[in-house]
C-alpha positions as CSV (number, residue, x, y, z in Angstrom):
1,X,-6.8,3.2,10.6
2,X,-9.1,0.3,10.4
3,X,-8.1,-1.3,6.8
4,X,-4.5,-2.2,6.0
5,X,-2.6,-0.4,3.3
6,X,-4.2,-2.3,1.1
7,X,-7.7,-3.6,2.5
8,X,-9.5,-2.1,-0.5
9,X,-6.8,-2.7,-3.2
10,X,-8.5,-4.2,-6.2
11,X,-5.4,-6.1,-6.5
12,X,-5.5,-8.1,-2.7
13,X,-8.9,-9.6,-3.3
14,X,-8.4,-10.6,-6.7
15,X,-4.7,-12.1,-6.7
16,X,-5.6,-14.1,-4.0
17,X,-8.8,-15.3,-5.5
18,X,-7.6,-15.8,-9.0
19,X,-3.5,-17.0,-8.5
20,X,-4.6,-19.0,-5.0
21,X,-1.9,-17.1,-3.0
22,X,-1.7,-18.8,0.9
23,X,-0.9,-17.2,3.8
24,X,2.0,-19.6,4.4
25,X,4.5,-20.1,2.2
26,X,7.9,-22.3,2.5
27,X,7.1,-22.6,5.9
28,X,9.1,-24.5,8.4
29,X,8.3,-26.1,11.6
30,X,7.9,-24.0,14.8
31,X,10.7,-27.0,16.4
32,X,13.3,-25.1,13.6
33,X,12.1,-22.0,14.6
34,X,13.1,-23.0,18.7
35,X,16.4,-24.8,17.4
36,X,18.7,-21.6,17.3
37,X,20.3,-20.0,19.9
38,X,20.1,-16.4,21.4
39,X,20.0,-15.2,17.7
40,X,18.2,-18.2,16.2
41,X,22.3,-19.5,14.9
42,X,20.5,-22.7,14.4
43,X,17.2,-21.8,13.3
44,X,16.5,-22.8,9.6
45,X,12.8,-20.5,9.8
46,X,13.0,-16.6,9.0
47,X,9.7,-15.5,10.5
48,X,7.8,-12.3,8.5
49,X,5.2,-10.3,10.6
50,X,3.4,-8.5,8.1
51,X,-0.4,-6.5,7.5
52,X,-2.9,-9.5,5.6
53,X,-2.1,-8.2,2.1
54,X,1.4,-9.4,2.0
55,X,1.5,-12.1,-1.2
56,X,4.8,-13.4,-2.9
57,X,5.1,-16.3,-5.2
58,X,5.8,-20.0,-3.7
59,X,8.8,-19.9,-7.0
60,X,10.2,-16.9,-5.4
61,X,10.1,-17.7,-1.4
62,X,11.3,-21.7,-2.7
63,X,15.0,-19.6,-4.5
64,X,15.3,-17.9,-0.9
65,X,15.6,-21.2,0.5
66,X,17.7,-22.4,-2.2
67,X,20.2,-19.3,-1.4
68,X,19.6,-19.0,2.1
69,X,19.0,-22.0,3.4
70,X,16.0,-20.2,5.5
71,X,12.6,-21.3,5.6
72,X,10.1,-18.3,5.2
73,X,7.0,-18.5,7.2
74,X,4.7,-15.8,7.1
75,X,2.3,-14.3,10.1
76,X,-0.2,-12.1,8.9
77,X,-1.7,-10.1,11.6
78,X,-4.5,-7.8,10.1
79,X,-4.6,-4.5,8.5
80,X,-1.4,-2.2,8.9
81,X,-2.3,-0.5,12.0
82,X,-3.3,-3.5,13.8
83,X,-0.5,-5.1,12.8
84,X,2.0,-2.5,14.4
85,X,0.3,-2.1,16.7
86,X,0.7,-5.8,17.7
87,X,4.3,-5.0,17.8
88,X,4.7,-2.6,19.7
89,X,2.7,-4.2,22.2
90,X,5.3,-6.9,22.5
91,X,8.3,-5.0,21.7
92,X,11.6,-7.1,22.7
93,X,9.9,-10.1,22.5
94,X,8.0,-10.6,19.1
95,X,6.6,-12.8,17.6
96,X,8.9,-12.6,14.6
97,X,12.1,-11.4,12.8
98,X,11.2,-9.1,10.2
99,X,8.3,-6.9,10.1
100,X,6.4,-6.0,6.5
101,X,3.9,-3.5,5.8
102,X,4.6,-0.3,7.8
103,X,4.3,3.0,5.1
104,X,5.4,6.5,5.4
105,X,1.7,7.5,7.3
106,X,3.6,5.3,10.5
107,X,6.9,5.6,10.0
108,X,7.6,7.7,12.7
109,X,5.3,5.7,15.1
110,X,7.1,2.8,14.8
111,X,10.7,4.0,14.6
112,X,10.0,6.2,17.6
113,X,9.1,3.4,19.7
114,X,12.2,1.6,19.4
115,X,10.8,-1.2,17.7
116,X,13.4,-2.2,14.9
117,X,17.2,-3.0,14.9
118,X,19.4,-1.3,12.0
119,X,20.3,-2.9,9.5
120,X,22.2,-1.7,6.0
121,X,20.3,-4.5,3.4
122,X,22.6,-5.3,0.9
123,X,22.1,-4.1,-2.4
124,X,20.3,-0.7,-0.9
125,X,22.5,1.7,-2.7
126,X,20.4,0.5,-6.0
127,X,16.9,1.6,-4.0
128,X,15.6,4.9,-5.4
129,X,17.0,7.3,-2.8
130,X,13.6,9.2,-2.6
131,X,12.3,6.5,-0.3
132,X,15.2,5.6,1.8
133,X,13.4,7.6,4.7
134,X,15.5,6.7,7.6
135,X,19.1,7.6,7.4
136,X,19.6,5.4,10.2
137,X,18.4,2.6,8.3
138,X,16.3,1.0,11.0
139,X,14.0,0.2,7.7
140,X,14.8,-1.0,4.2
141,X,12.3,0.3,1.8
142,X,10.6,-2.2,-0.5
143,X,7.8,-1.1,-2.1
144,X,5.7,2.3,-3.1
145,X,2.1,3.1,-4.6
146,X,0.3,5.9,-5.3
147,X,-3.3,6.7,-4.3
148,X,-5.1,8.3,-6.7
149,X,-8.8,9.2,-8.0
150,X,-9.5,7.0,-10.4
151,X,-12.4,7.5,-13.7
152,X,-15.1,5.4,-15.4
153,X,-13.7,5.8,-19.1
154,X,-17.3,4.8,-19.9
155,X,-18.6,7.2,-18.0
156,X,-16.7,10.6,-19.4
157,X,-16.8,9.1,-23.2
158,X,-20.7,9.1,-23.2
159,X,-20.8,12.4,-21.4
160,X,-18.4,13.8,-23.8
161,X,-16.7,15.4,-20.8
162,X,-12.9,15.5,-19.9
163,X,-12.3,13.7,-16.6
164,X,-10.8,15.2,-13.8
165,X,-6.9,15.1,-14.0
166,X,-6.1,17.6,-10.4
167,X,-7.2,18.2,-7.1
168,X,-8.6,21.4,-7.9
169,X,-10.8,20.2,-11.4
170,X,-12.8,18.1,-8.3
171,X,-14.4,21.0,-7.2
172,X,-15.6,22.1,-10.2
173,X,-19.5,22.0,-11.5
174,X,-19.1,19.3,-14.1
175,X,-17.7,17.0,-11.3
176,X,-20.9,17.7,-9.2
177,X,-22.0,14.5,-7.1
178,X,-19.4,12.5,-9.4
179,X,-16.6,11.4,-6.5
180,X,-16.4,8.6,-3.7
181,X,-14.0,8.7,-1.2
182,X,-13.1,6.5,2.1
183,X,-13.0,7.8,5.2
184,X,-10.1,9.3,6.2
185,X,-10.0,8.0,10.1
186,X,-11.0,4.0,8.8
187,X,-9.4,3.7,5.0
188,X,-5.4,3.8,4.0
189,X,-6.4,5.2,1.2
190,X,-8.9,7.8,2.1
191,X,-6.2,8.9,4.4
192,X,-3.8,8.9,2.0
193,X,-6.5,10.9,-0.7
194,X,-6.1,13.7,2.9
195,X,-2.9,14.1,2.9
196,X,-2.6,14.3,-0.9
197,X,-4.5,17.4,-0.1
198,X,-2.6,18.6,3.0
199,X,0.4,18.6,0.6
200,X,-1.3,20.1,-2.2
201,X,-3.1,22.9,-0.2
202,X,-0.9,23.5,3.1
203,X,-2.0,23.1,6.6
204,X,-4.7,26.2,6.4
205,X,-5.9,25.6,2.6
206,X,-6.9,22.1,3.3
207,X,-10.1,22.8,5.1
208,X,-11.0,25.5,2.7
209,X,-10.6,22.7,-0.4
210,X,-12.7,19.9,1.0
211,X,-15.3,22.3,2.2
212,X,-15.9,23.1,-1.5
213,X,-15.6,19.3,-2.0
214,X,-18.3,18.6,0.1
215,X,-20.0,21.1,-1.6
216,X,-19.6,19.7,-4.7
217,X,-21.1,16.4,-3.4
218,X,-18.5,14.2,-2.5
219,X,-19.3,10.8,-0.8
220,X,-17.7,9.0,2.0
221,X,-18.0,5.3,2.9
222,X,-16.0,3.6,5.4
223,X,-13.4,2.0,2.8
224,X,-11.9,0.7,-0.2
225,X,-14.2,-2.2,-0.9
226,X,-17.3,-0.3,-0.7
227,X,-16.4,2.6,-2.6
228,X,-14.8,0.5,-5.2
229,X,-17.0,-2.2,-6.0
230,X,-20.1,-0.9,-4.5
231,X,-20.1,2.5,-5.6
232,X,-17.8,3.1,-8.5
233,X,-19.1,2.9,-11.8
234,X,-16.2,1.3,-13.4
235,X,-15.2,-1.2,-11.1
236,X,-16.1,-4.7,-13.7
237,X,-15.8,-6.7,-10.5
238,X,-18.2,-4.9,-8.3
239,X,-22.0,-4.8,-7.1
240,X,-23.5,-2.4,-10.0
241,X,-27.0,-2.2,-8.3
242,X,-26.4,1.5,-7.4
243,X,-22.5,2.1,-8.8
244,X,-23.1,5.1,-10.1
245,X,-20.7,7.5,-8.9
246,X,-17.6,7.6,-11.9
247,X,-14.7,8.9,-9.9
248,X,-13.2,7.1,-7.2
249,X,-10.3,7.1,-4.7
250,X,-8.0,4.3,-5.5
251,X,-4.5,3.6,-6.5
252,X,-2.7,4.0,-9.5
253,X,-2.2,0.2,-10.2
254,X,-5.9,-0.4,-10.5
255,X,-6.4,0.2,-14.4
256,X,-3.9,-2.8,-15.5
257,X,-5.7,-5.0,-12.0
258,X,-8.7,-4.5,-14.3
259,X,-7.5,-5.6,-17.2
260,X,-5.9,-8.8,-15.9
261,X,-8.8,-10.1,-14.8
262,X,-11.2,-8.8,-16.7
263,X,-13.4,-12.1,-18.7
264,X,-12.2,-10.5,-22.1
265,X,-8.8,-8.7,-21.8
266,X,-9.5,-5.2,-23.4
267,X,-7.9,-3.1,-25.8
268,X,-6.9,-0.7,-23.4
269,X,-8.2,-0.2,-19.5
270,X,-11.6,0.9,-18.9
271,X,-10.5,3.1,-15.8
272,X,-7.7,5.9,-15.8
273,X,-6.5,7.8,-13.2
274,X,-6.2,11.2,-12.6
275,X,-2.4,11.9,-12.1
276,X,-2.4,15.2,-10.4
277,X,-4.7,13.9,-7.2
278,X,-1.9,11.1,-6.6
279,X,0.1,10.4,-2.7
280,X,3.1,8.2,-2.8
281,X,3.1,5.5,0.0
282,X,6.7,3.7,0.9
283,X,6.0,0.8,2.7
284,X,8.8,-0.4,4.8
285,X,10.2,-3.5,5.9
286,X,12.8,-4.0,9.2
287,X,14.9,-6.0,11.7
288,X,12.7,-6.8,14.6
289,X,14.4,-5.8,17.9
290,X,15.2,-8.8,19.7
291,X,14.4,-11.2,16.9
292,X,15.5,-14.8,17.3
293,X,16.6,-15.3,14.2
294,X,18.4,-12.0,13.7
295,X,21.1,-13.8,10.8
296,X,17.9,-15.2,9.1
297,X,15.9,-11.5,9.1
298,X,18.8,-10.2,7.7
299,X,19.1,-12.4,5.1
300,X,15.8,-11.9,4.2
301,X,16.1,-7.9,4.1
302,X,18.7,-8.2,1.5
303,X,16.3,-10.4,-0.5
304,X,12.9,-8.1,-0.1
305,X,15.5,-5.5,-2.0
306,X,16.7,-7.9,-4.8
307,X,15.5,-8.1,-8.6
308,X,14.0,-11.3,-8.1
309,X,11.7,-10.4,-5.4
310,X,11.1,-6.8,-6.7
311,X,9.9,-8.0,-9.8
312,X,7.6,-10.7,-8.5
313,X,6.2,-8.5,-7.0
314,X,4.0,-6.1,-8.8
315,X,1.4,-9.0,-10.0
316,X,1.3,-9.9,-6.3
317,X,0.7,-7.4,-4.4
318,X,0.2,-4.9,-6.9
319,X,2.7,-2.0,-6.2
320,X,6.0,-0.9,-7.6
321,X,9.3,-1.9,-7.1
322,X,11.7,0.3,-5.4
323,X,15.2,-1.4,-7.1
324,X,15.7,0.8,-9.8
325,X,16.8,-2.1,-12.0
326,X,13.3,-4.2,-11.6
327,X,11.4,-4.4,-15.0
328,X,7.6,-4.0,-14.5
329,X,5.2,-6.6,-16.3
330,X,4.1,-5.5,-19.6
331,X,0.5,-5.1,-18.2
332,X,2.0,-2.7,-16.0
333,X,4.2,-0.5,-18.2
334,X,0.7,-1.2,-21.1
335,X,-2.0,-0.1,-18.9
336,X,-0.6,1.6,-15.9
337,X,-0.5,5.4,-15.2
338,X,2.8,6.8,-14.9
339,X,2.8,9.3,-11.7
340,X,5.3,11.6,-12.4
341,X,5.0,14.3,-9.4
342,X,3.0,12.8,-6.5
343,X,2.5,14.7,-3.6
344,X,4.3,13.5,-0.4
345,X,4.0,14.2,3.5
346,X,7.1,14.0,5.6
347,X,6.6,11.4,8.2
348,X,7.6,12.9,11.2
349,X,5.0,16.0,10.0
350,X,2.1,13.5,9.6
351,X,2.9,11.8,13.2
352,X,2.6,15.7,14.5
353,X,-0.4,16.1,12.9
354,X,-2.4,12.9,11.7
355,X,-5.1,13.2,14.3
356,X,-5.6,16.5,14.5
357,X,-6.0,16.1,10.5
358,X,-8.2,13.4,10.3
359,X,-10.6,15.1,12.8
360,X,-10.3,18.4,11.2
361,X,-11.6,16.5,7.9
362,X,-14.3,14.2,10.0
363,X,-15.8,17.8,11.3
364,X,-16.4,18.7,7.4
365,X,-17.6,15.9,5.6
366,X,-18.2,13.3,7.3
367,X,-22.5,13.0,8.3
């Protein structure tokens, strides 16, 4: 994948435009980060490799310190494949102590390469056990979010026409030349919209579904951004020159991103989401093998996975907690869509079969 988890998520571009969100937070100096020994004893800097759309507040990273004693400073490295990738490359030897950002379509990549050190976080026995994925527990689950298709209220209201709310309703002749997708091989969550439909139709049916999608005049652009805000009808944020497609493939947290930063907050969001075309990411955060700071990554493991960081972080990086304790903001729990039955891919079935997939799809749809 060319785009990180969340490349195209409404939520990255705008938090860090409107709240100023850096890079860097709390960071230390690299002379603490060389002052520990073997295991970075002495080492007051925690160092967190993560995909660019990592965001927490400087209130939250400052009461780590204050608990810790640890430093947090943050190297971003690109989208989420890059970013593992990166790792991997340097296994052993990396350029951090805890890595951020790797979801349930790389799971098995990464723990099949050897490239974490277990670790039990504290506190994990109050994660939702449907995303503790690794019994072995080379990876502490943090946060998940569902991609969806998501509707131009506008849109459907004029048209006095129901919008979508399932995979199959997208094939139908109202929905003609109505959707936008991402590509599948270059967008998180095109490829995540793919396997939604793997899940839903099975390893034969799939073909068969998004042939009579590309019948039924679906479009594909390369990712999130451009579908979103170029070619999405309800996006408030986007390009409207020629936005006129009303369905889009997005995530479920992007109705309440819309009202938070729309000019005039709104009575109620002016997108919705259609529950039933929903896949549930897990991203995934672990103990680097070999870190230098290996007391300091664990530390910070146990805090990724506490109340205070799990609620800070819906209105910075837009996703959902996986404590099941955390309280979500009220413009979460006002405007959100609540995803009861999302479809799901196991991960060692999507690193069997993700390429194979992805050019399966490519050979239908894409021109």
């Amino acid at each position: 994948m060319s785009t990180t988890h969340r490349t195209g998520r409404l939520a990255a571009t705008a938090a860090a435009a409107a709240l100023g969100v850096t890079a860097l937070a709390g960071c230390g100096s690299s002379d603490d980060q060389a002052s520990g020994g073997p295991k970075g004893s002495g080492s007051k800097t925690v160092t967190l490799v993560s995909h660019d759309s990592f965001n927490a507040s400087e209130e939250v990273l400052k009461e780590f310190t204050k608990e810790t004693g640890y430093t947090v400073k943050v190297l971003k490295s690109g989208d989420a494949g890059v970013a593992l990738n990166q790792e991997i490359l340097t296994k052993g030897s990396p350029r951090g102590d805890v890595f951020f950002g790797v979801d349930n379509t790389l799971l098995s990549r990464a723990l099949d390469s050897g490239l974490f050190t277990p670790y039990e976080a504290k506190g994990l026995d109050r994660v939702a056990e449907a995303t503790r994925l690794d019994a072995e527990h080379r990876v502490t689950p943090v946060d998940t979010g569902d991609i969806c298709v998501n509707y131009d209220k506008k849109y459907f209201a004029d048209k006095k026409l129901a919008p979508p709310s399932t995979f199959a309703d997208l094939t139908k002749p109202a929905y003609k030349d109505l959707l936008v997708t991402e590509n599948a091989a270059t967008s998180s969550p095109g490829l995540g919209f793919l396997l939604g439909t793997v899940a839903a139709y099975g390893e034969k049916g799939y073909q068969d579904y998004w042939k009579k999608l590309e019948k039924n005049g679906v479009k594909v652009v390369d990712g999130w951004e451009e579908a979103y805000n170029e070619e999405f009808s309800g996006s408030a944020g986007g390009k409207k020159a020629k936005a006129d497609r009303p369905l889009v493939v997005s995530y479920a947290s992007s109705p309440p991103v819309e009202v938070l930063y729309a000019k005039q907050p709104p009575a109620e969001a002016p997108t919705g989401v259609a529950t039933g075309t929903c896949f549930r990411q897990i991203e995934f955060a672990g103990l680097l093998d070999g870190a230098k700071n290996e007391a300091g990554g664990k530390a910070l493991l146990d805090f990724l996975i506490s109340k205070k960081f799990q609620e800070d972080m819906p209105l910075n990086m837009f996703v959902n907690p996986v404590v099941e304790d955390a309280e979500l903001p009220e413009v979460f729990t006002k405007f959100g869509a609540t995803v009861e039955k999302p479809t799901t891919v196991a991960p060692d079935s999507i690193a069997k079969n993700r390429e194979q997939w992805v050019q399966s799809w490519s050979s239908l749809v894409v021109k």
